[in-house]
N, C-alpha and C positions, 0 to 999 in steps of 0.2 A: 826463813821462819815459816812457819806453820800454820794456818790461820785456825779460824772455830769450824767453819764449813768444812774444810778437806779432811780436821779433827771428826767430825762428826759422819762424813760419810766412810769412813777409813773403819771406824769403831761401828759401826751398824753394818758392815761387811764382815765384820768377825765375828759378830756376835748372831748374823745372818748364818757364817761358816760354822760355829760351835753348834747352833739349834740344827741347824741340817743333819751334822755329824751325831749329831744325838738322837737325834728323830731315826735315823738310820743303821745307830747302834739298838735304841729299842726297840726296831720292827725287827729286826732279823733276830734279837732275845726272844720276841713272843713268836715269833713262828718257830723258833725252835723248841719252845717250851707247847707249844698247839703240835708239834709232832712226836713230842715225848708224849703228851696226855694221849693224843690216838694213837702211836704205840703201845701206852701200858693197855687201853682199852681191847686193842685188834689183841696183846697177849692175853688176857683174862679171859678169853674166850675158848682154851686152849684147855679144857676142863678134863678131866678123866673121861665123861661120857663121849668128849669129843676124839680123845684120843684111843679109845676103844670103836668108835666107829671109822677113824682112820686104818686102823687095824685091819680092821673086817674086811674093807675095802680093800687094803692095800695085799691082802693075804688073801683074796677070794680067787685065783685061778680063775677069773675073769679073762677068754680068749675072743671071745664072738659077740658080736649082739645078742644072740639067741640066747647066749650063758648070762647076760646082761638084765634079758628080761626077765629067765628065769628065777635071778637071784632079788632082782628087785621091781619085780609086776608089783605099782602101787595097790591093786587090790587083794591080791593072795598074802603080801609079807609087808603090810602097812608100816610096821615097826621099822625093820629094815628099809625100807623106802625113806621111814624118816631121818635115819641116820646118815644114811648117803647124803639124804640133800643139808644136813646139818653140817656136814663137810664140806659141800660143794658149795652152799652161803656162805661160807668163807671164805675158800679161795676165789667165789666168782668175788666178792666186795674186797679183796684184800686187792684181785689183779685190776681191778676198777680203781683203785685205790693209788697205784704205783702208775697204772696209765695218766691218771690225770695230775703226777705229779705231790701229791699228799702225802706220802711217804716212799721215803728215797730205797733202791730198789739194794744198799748194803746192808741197810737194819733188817728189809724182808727177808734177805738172803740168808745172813748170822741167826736168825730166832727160826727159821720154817724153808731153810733152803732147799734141804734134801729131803724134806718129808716133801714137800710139793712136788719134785722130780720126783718123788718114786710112787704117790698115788697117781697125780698124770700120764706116768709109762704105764699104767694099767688101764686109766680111762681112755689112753688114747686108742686103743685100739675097740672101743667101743663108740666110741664118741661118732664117727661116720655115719653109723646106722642110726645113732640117733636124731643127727640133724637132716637124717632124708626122713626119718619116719613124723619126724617135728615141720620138715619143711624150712629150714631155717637153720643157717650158717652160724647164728650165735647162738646156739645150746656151748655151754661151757667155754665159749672163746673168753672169756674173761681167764679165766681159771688156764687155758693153753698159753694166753699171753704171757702170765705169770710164771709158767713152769720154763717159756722159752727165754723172756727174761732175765731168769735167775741163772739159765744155763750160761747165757751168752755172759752174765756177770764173774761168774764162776771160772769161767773161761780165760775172761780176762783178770782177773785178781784170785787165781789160786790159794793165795797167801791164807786166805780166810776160813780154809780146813784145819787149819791146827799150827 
């Protein structure tokens, strides 16, 4: 027979077990619904003006630094300068974003996979001369980490081109 003590510590372990399980199904609900809301927010950013200066970029015959500076010297082509970096806020906050884990690196890949591989294959061959003329290794490493990333993702789950 069963006493009230073994009754009572028996039921305050299950009901310790049930709160735990609960607590642990609603943390992992609101971190998923915290990366649906900074998904929809990182897509809404994705605007015509953004995607016309992905454009420009990604179609500018961009070979050298010197083609680099030409096309966007912040003070001759201020406009253009700003659209580059309107582009480049994003993916440097979007690969800052995946690095630390905030959004998982299949939702980046499915919404902006290959647009990020194919303006990166343009920057990259500019990017060198920028970080000796900057002095500094982290001009757009955000935005490389990102494009390497999605490649290495891509790589391994194919599946997710069609």
């Amino acid at each position: 027979m069963v006493d009230i003590d073994t009754l009572s510590i028996v039921l305050t372990g299950i009901g310790l077990m049930i709160a735990i399980t609960y607590y642990t199904l609603t943390l992992r609900n609101a971190n998923k619904t915290r990366e649906a809301q900074l998904f929809i927010q990182i897509y809404s950013r994705l605007t015509p003006e953004f995607m016309e200066a992905w454009e420009e970029i990604y179609s500018s015959k961009m070979e050298t630094f010197e083609d680099f500076q030409e096309l966007y010297n912040r003070e001759e082509n201020p406009e253009r300068y700003r659209r580059l970096m309107t582009v480049l806020t994003f993916y440097e906050g979007l690969g800052t974003l995946v690095k630390e884990g905030l959004v998982n690196i299949r939702s980046v890949s499915l919404m902006v996979g290959e647009t990020t591989i194919q303006v990166w294959n343009v920057l990259r061959k500019v990017a060198p001369g920028l970080r000796e003329e900057y002095g500094s290794d982290r001009v757009w490493s955000e935005t490389e980490y990102l494009a390497n990333r999605i490649e290495k993702y891509l790589g391994e789950y194919p599946d997710i081109h069609g």
